[in-house]
C-alpha positions in Angstrom: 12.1 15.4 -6.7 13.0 13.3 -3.7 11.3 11.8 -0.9 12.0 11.6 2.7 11.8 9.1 4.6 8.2 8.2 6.7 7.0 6.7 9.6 3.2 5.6 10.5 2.1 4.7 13.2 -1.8 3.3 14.0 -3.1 2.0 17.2 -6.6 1.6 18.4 -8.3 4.8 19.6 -7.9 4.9 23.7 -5.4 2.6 23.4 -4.6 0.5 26.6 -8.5 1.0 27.5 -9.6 -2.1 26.6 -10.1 -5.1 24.5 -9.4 -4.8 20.3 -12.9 -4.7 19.2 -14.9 -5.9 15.8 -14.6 -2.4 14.8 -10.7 -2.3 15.0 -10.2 -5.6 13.3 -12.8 -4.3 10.6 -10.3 -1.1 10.2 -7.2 -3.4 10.0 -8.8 -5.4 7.1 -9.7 -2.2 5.4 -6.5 -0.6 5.9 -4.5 -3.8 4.8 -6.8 -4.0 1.4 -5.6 -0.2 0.9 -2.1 -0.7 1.4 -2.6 -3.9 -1.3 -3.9 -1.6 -3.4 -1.6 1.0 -2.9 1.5 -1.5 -3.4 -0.2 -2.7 -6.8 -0.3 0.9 -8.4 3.0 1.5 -7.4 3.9 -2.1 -9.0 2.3 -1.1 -12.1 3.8 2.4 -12.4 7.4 1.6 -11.7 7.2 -2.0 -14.0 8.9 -1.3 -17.1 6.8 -0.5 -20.8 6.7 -2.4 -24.0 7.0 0.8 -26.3 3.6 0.5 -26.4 2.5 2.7 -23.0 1.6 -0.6 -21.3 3.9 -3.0 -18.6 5.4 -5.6 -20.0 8.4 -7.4 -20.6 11.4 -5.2 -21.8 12.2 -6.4 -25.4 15.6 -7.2 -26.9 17.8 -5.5 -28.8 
């Protein structure tokens, strides 16, 4: 399986209609802590295994 490539792209609802509010900054933090999160599973899925199921360092021959 292969993925293409993706592009996102969030603004502010009526964008250009006035000032960033609390509301938007709230949604940036939250959106930020889910991308964090999102990066750290993929982190933890790609690191490589002990033999053992779990990440760790590879061992030597």
């Amino acid at each position: 399986m292969h993925g293409a490539p993706v592009s996102v792209s969030i603004t502010p609802a009526g964008r250009g209609e006035g000032p960033v509010t609390a509301a938007d900054v709230d949604l940036a933090r939250q959106l930020v802590t889910a991308a964090q999160t999102y990066l750290a599973e993929m982190q933890r899925l790609h690191a490589p295994t002990d033999g053992a199921g779990t990440a760790g360092p590879e061992r030597a021959a």
